[in-house]
C-alpha positions, 0 to 999 in steps of 0.5 A, a space after each residue: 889737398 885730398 878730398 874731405 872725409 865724409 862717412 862714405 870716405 877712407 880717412 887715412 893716417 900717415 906716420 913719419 918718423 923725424 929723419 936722422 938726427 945728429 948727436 952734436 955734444 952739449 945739445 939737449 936732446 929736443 935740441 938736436 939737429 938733423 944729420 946729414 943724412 937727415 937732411 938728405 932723406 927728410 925731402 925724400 920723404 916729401 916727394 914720396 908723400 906727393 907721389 902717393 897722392 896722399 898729401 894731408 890737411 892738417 899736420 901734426 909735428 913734434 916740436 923737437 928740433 929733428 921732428 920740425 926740420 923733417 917737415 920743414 924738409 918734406 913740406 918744401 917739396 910741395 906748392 903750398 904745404 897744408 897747415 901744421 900744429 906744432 904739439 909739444 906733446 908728441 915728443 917722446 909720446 907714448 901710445 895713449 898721448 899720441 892718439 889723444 892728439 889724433 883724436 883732437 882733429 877736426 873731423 874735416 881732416 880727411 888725410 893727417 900727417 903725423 911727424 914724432 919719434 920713436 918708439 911711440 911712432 912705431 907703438 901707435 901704428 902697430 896698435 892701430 893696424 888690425 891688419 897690412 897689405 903684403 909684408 907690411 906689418 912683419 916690416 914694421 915690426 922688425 925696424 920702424 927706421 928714421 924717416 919712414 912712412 906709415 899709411 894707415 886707412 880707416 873708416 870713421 866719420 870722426 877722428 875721436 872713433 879711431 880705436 886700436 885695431 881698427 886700421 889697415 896698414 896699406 903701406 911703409 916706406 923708407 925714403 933714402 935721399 941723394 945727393 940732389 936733396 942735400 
């Protein structure tokens, strides 16, 4: 767990976008299941998670099929996962509904994980970033891939203050697994 956020405290955010899905014929889109790929990229994106010392309090996970096996995936590569809500309004949220969720976390939450879907993920982080460290937000706005990452710091003694423009995009990865993950 990170340290609790305090208002002398960074409150950081990280964004993973569900990793690659399957398209399997008959299967309704909430339904779908990780690719191959997925399955080998999602873990990756659990040891790039623990490896940034960034690991959250409190996740919040789609509660489609592809959202939840990413977690799933990523969270088995830590000793004990922190706690998840699975939110059925983060499939296919836009923007307002996204940060609508966010706001809702407690305030003891000092690190949160946000795990959904494209094109709200990529919207939201654009949105909230006032500014990025090196090249990041130019790479976020060319391509926001499955399973990357966004981390987001801000200032703020509670989740409800996070406003538009108010963030600083430190970093964005795009974790690829091997076969050693699969």
């Amino acid at each position: 767990m990170t340290e609790r956020a305090g208002e002398g405290s960074p409150r950081r955010l990280v964004v993973l976008r569900h990793a690659k899905s399957a398209w399997p014929e008959g299967v309704p889109d909430h339904e779908r299941p990780l690719a191959p790929r997925g399955r080998r990229d999602a873990p990756a994106a659990g040891r790039v998670l623990a490896g940034a010392d960034c690991l959250p309090d409190l996740v919040l996970c789609s509660t489609a099929v592809r959202a939840r096996r990413t977690w799933e995936l990523a969270a088995a590569r830590w000793g004990t996962p922190p706690p998840v809500r699975h939110d059925p309004r983060l499939y296919a949220a836009d923007v307002p509904t996204l940060l609508t969720a966010v706001r809702e976390v407690p305030p003891e939450a000092g690190t949160l994980l946000l795990v959904g879907h494209n094109p709200g993920l990529e919207d939201l982080v654009d949105t909230l970033a006032g500014d990025g460290l090196d090249d990041t937000l130019d790479r976020l706005r060319v391509k926001f891939p499955t399973s990357a990452l966004a981390f987001l710091t801000w200032h703020g003694t509670t989740w409800q203050a996070l406003t538009p423009g108010t963030a600083l995009l430190t970093r964005l990865e795009v974790p690829r697994g091997g076969k050693q993950d699969a």
